[in-house]
Structure formats: C-alpha cells, structure tokens
C-alpha positions in Angstrom: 71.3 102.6 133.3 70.0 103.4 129.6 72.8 105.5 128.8 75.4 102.6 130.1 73.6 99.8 128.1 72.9 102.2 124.8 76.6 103.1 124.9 77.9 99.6 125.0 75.0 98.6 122.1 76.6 101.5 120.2 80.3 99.7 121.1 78.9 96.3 119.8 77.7 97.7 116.5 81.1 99.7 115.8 83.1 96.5 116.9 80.8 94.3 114.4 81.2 96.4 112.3 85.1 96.8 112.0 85.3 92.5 112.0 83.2 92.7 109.5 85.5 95.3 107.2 88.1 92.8 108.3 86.6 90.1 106.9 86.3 91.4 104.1 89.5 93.2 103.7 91.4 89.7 103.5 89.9 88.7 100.2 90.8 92.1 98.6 94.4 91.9 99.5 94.8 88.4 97.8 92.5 90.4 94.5 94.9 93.1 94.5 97.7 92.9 92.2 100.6 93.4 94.6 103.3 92.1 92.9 103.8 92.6 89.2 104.1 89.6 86.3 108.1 90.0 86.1 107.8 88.8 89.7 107.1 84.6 88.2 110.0 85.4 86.0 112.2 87.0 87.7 113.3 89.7 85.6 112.2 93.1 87.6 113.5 97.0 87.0 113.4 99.7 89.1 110.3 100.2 87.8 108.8 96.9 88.9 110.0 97.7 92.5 108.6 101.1 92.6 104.9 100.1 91.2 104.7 97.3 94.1 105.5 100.2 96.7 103.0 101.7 94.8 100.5 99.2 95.1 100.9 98.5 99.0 100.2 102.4 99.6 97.4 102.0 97.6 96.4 99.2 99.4 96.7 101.0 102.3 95.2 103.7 101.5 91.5 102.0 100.6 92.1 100.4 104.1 92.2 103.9 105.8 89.3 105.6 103.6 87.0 102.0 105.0 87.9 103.3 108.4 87.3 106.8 107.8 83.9 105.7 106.7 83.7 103.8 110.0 84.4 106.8 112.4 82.0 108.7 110.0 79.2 106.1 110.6 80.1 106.1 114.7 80.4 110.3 114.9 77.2 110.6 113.1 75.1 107.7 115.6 77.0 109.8 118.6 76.0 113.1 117.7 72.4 112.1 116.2 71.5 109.9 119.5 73.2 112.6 121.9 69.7 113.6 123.2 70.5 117.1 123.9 73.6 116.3 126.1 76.2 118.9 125.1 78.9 117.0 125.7 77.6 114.1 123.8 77.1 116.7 121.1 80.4 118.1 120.9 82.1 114.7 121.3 80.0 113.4 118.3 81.4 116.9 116.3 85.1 115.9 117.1 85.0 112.6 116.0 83.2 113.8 112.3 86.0 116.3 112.3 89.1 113.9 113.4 87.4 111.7 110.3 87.6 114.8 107.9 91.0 115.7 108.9 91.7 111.9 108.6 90.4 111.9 105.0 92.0 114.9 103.6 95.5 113.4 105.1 94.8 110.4 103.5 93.7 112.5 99.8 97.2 114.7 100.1 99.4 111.4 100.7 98.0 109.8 97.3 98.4 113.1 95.9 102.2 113.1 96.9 102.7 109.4 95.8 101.5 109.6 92.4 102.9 113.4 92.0 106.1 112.1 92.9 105.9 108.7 90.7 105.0 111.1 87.6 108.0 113.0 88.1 110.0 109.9 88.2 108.7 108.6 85.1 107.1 105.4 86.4 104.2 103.7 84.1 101.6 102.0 85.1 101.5 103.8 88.7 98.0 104.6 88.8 95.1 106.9 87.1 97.7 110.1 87.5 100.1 108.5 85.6 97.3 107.2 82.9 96.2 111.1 82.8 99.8 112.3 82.3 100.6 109.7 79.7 100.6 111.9 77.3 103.6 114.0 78.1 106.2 110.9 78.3 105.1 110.4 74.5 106.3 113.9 74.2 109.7 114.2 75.3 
C-alpha cells in the first residue's frame, strides 16, 4: 500500500513538474528571437531563412536539454528511493542512462547544425559561427 501511494506521489511531482517547465517554456518562445529584423521589412536572403531554421532547432534544442534534466531528476528519486529492490534499482539506472544517451543525441545534433551552417557560410548562426568568424575575413 506504501509502495502504490509513494509511486503515484513520485508521478504527481514529475507531472508538476513538467507543467511547470511548460509554463514557463511559453514566455521563452515569445523572448526568443525567431524571426529576423528583415522579416517587418520584408527584404529576406537565403541567409535570413536559414538563421530562422536555425533558431527553431535551437529552440528546440533548450526544450529537449529541460527534459533531459527532468528524466535526470525522476531517475535519480527512482534509483535513490528504491529501498534495496533490485528492480527498482536497475529501472532507476536505465532511465539515468536513456537521459545520457538522450543528452549526447541532443549535443551531436547542435554539433551537425552549426558544423554544417559554418560550412555554408551563414553569419550570425550561433557561438560556432562567432568562433569561426575569423576565417570568412580570410578568404
């Protein structure tokens, strides 16, 4: 009977949590600077067009790391508040991995964007491209 009612406590907590992150996701996406300034004018490149893909997957991106940090917060209550149960313990271990796995999909997809973007010569696509400014002065 504890195990039921800790279990659905633990639910409650990850479900307040996530509205929560929610809630507070909504204000960030009208702060973020999806579109760019030639979109009032009406005078967008290429370029313009790639740096708003650019800044959804960014977007999206800080969305997925908040939930990574989510799943790392529920693995960690799970395998902490096991109580010896093995099963508890190993299903608290697969959730901290699914999260790692989760995060270092998430790093090598901003890697690709912003490798890619680089090649292609977009500015303004990021802190790569600040870094690798540099170069395009170059050529």
């Amino acid at each position: 009977m504890q195990k039921i009612m800790f279990k659905n406590f633990l639910r409650k907590i990850f479900s307040a949590a996530t509205v929560a992150i929610i809630l507070l996701i909504a204000p960030a996406a009208r702060a973020a600077e999806i579109l760019p300034s030639c979109a009032k004018a009406g005078n967008c490149g290429l370029n313009d067009i790639l740096l708003v893909a650019v800044n959804v997957a960014d977007f999206i991106l800080g969305i997925v790391g908040s939930v990574a940090l989510l799943f790392f917060i529920y693995g960690g209550f799970v395998f902490i508040l096991s109580g010896g149960n093995e099963k508890r313990v190993e299903e608290g271990k697969q959730i901290l991995l699914n999260a790692v796995i989760g995060l270092v999909i998430v790093f090598a997809s901003y890697l690709i964007i912003q490798f890619s973007l680089t090649l292609l010569g977009v500015k303004g696509a990021g802190a790569w491209s600040d870094l690798l400014k540099f170069t395009n002065t170059i050529r």
